[in-house]
C-alpha positions as CSV (number, residue, x, y, z in Angstrom):
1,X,197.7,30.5,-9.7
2,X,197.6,32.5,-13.0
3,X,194.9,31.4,-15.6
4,X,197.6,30.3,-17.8
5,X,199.3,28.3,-15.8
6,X,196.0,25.8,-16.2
7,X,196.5,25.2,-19.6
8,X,197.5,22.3,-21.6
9,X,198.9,24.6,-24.4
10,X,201.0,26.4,-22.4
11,X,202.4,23.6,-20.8
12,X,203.4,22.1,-24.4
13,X,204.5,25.4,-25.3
14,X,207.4,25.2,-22.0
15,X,208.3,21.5,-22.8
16,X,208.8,22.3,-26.6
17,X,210.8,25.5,-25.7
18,X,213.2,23.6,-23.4
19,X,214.1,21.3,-26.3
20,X,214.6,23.9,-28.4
21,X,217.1,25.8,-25.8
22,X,218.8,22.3,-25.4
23,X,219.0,21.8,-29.0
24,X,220.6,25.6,-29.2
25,X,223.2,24.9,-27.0
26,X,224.6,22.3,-28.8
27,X,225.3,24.8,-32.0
28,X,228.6,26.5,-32.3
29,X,229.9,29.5,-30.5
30,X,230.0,31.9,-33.4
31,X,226.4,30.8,-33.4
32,X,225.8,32.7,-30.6
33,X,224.3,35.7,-32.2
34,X,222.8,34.1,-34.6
35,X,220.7,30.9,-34.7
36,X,221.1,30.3,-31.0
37,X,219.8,33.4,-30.2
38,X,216.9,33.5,-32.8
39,X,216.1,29.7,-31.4
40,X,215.9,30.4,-27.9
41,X,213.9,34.0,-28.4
42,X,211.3,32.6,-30.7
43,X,211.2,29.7,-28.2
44,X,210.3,31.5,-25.2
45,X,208.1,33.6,-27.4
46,X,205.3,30.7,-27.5
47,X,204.7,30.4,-23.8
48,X,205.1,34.0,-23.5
49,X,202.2,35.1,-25.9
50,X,200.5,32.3,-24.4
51,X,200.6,33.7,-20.8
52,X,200.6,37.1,-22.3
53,X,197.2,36.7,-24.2
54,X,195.6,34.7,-20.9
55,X,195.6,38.4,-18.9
56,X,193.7,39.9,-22.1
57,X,190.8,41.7,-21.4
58,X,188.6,40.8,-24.4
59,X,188.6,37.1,-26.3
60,X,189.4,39.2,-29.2
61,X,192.8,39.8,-27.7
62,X,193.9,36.8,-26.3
63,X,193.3,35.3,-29.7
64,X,195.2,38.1,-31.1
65,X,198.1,36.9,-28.8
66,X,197.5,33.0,-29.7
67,X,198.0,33.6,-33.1
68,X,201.5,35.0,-32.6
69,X,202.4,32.0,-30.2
70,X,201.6,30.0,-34.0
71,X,203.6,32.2,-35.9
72,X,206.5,31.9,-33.2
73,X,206.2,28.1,-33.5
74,X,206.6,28.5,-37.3
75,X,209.7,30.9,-36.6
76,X,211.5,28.1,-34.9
77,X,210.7,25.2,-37.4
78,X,212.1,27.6,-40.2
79,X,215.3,28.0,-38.0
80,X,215.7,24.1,-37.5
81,X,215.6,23.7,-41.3
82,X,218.8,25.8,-41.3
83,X,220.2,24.1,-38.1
84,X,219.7,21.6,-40.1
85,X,221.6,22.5,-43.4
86,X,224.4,24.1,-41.1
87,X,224.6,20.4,-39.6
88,X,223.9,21.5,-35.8
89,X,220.9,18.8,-35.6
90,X,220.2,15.6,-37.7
91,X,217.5,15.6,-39.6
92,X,215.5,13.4,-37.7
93,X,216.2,15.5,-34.3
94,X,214.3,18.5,-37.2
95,X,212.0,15.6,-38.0
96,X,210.8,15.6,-34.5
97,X,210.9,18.8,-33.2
98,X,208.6,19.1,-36.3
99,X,206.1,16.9,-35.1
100,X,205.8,18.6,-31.7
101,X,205.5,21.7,-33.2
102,X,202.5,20.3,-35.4
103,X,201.1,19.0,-32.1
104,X,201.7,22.1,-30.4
105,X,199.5,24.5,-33.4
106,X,196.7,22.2,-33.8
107,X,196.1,22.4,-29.9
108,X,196.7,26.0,-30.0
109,X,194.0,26.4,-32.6
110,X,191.7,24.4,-31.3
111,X,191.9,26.3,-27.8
112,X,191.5,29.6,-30.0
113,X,188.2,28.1,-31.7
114,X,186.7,27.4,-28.1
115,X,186.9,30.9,-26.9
């Protein structure tokens, strides 16, 4: 077993990522190349840097790599406020996916201050 396939954050980070590639393919076609495709990337991004960083050699760098599984988490709440505007999701689906994503820094950042 991989060290970060132990972790609580990356589990959260796998859950929230499969909402957000459910929520993308509900958005239109000609979406394709567009939000869906900037959803789904910056989804997978947060379990990636996640797993990435856990293989670091120095604390330094894995919290390096945690810090860009935050900013990917910000990257997909800024594209569900246009999902949003474009009508794809409702604003309570943004609402919630929101929240998670809230959940899913603070835990982030708190396993980055424990290293």
């Amino acid at each position: 077993m991989f060290r970060f396939e132990q972790l609580e954050i990356w589990d959260l980070a796998i859950k929230y990522g499969n909402k957000l590639y459910d929520i993308a393919k509900t958005f239109p076609r000609e979406e394709n190349f567009g939000l869906t495709y900037q959803l789904r990337r910056s989804a997978v991004s947060v379990s990636n840097n996640i797993a990435e960083g856990s293989g670091a050699t120095s604390i330094k760098d894995f919290a390096s790599f945690l810090d860009i599984s935050i900013k990917s988490v910000l990257e997909t709440v800024n594209i569900l406020y246009f999902a949003r505007d474009r009508n794809y999701i409702t604003e309570d689906e943004r609402k919630r996916l929101y929240s998670e994503a809230e959940t899913l820094i603070k835990k982030i950042r708190a396993f980055k201050n424990k290293l």
